[in-house]
C-alpha positions in Angstrom: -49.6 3.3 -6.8 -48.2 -0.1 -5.6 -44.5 1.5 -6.0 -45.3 3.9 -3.6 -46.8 2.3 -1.0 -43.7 -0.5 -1.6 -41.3 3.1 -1.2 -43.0 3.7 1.8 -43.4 0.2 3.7 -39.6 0.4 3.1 -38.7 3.2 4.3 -40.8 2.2 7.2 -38.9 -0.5 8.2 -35.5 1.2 7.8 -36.8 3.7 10.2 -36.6 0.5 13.1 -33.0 0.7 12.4 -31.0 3.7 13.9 -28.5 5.2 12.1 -24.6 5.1 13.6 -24.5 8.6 14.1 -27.4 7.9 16.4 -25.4 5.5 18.7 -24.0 6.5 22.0 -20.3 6.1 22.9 -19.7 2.9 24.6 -22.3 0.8 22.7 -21.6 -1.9 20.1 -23.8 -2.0 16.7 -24.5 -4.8 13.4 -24.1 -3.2 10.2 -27.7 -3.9 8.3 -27.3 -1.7 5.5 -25.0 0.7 3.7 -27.0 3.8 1.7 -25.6 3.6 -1.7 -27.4 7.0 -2.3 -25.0 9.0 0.0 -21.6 10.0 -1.8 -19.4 8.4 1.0 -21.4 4.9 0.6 -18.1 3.2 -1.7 -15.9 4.8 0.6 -17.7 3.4 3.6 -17.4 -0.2 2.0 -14.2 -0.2 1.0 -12.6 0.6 5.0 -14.6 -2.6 5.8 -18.5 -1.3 6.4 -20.9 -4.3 5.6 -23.7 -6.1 6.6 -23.4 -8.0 9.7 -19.9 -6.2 10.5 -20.1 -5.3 14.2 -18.9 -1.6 15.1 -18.3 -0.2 18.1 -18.7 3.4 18.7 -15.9 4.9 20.9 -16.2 8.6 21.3 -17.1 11.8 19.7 -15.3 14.8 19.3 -16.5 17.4 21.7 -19.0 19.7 19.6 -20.1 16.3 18.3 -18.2 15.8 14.9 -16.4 13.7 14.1 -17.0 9.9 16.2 -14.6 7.4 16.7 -15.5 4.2 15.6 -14.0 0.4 15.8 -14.6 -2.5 13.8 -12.5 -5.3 12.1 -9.5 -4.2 14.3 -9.1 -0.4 13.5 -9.9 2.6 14.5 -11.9 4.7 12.2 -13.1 8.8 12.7 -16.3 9.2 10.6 -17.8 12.3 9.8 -21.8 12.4 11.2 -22.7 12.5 7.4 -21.0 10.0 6.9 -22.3 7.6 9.9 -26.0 8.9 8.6 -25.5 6.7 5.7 -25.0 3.4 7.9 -28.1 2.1 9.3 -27.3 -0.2 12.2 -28.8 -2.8 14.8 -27.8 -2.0 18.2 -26.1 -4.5 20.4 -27.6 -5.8 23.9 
């Protein structure tokens, strides 16, 4: 019982966090966390995606797929399945 009320307060809290696909153009994000569940999660780390890596999100394509993203430098077009697996802190 405990494990799955531990599951739950955590899933709880990543909930706070909006995913990258979730943020508009324009608007700068801190990387908290990487999902090492989705497939793309290695890939993801190894172009530079961390936590406390600061991304800005650019443009998206116009039906919405893919977004064009910035950090360390680079430009980077993620698929939206791809920005579901990074959970971010927006920017003020």
């Amino acid at each position: 019982m405990s494990l799955i009320a531990m599951e739950n307060t955590s899933n709880a809290d990543n909930h706070s966090f909006p995913k990258l696909s979730e943020i508009p153009a324009g608007r700068a994000a801190t990387v908290v966390m990487v999902d090492n569940q989705n497939a793309a999660a290695i890939r993801l780390m190894e172009m530079g995606f961390g936590p406390g890596i600061v991304i800005r999100v650019i443009k998206s394509a116009p039906f919405g797929d893919p977004i064009e993203v910035r950090l360390r430098g680079y430009n980077l077009a993620l698929r939206r399945s791809e920005a579901d697996a990074v959970t971010v802190e927006v920017g003020q």
